[in-house]
C-alpha positions in Angstrom: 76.1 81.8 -3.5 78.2 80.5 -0.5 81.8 80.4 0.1 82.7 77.7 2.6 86.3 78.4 3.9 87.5 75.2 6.2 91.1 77.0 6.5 92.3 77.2 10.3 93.7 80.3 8.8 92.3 84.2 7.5 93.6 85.6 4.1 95.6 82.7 2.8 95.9 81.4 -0.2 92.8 78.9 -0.1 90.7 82.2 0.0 92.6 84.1 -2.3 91.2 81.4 -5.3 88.1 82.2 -3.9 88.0 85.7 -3.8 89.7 85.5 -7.2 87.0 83.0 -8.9 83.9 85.2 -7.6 85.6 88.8 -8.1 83.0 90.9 -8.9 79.9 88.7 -7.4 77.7 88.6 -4.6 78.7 86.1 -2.4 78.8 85.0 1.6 81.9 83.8 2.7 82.0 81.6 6.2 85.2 80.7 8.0 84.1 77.5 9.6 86.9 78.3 12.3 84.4 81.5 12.9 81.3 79.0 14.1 81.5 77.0 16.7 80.3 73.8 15.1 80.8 70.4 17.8 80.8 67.0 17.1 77.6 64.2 17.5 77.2 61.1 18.6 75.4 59.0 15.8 72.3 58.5 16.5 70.8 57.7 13.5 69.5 53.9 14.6 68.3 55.5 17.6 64.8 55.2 18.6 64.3 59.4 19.2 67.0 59.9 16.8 70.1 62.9 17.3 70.1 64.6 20.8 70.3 68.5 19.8 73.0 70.3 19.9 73.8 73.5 21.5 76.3 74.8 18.7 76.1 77.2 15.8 75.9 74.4 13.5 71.9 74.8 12.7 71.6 78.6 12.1 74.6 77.8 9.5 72.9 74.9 7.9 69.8 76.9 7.2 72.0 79.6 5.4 73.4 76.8 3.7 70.5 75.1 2.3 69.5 78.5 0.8 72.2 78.5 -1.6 72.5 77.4 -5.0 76.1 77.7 -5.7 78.5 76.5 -3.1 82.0 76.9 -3.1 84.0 74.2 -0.6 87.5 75.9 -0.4 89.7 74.0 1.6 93.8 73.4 2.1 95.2 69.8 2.1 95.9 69.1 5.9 97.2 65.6 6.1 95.8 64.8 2.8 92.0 65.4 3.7 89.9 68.4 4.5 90.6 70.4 8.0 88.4 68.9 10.7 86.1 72.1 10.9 84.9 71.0 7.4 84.9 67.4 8.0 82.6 67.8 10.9 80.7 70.3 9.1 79.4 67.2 6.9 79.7 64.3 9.6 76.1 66.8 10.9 74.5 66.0 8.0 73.9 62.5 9.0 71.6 64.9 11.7 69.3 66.6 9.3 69.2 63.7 6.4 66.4 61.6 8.1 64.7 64.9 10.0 61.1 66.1 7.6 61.6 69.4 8.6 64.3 69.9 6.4 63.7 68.4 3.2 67.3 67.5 3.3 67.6 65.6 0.3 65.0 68.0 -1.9 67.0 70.3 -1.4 70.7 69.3 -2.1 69.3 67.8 -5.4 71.1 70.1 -8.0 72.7 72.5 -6.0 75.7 73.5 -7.7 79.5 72.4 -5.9 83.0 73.9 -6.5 86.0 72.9 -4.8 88.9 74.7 -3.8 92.1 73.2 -2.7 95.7 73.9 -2.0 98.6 73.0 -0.9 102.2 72.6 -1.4 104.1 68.7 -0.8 103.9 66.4 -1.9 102.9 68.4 -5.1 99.1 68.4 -4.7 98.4 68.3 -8.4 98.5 64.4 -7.3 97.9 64.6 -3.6 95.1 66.3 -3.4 92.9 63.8 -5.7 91.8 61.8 -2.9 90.1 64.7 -1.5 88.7 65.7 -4.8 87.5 62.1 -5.0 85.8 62.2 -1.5 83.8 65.5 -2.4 82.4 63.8 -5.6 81.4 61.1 -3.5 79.5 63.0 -0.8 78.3 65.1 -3.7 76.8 62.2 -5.7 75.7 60.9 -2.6 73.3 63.8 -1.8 72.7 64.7 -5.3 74.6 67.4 -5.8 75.9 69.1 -9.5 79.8 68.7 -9.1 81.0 71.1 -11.3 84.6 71.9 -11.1 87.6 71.5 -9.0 90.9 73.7 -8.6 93.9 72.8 -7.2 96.5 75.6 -6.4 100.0 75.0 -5.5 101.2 77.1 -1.8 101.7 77.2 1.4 103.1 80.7 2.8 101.1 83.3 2.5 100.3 85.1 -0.9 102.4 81.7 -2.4 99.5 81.3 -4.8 99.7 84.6 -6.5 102.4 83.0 -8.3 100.4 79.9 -9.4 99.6 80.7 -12.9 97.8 77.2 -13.2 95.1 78.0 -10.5 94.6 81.6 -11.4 94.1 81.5 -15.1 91.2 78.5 -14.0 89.7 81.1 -11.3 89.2 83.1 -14.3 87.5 81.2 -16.5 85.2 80.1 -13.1 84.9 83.8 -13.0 83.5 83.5 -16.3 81.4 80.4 -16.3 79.9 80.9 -12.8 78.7 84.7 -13.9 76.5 83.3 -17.0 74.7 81.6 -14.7 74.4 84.1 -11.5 72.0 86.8 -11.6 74.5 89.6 -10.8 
């Protein structure tokens, strides 16, 4: 099981959920902002294809692949994901058409959780767009969308006070151990 943090920011409230939702579990949690991940140039209508890339991006898509359970955990910046996470899944357009990678074998069935917060406008509403664009990439690669939280801060440690987001960490807590070998 992976935790994907795309905060620009360590031990806020965006991990919090996380580390709430998958108390007791094994788990790998990667700050994006730790990996240096750069851009491409799409290439996909090109005759040899993507140019590599000297990044971490690779080694960090191989963990990835690995996993059953991912959780995307994310705060609303300007209404979308942070770019880290945004150009974590522009790369995929690098590794969808490449054999060596069984790309879409793979992301058949994995299991997806989102994590978002943020504060105002009241993301209870806000944040849907975003929800709506991971079901989209998710149904796109095939993908199980399981469940979505949205939490409600902004300073730091804000969301220990969110009743709404905590009480639905726990019952993730729940659902996601009956199905992890622990």
């Amino acid at each position: 099981m992976m935790a994907l943090l795309g905060s620009s920011r360590r031990n806020g409230n965006t991990e919090y959920l996380v580390q709430e939702a998958l108390k007791g579990m094994d788990y790998q949690s990667v700050y994006l902002l730790d990996h240096k991940i750069n851009p491409i140039v799409d290439q996909r209508h090109e005759t040899n294809g993507f140019d590599a890339v000297e990044d971490d991006y690779e080694k960090l898509f191989k963990e990835f692949l690995d996993q059953d359970i991912i959780i995307f955990a994310t705060p609303l910046y300007w209404f979308g994901m942070p770019g880290q996470m945004k150009i974590f899944f522009d790369r995929w357009s690098q590794y969808m058409l490449d054999d060596q990678y069984n790309f879409k074998e793979k992301m058949r069935g994995k299991k997806a959780y989102v994590i978002v917060t943020g504060e105002n406008p009241p993301p209870k509403t806000a944040a849907l767009p975003l929800i709506q664009q991971f079901q989209y990439i998710f149904e796109y690669v095939g993908m199980d969308f399981v469940d979505y939280m949205i939490g409600k801060a902004n300073k730091p440690e804000e969301i220990r006070q969110g009743t709404y987001a905590l009480t639905k960490a726990e019952i993730w807590r729940k659902e996601i151990k009956d199905v992890v070998v622990i």
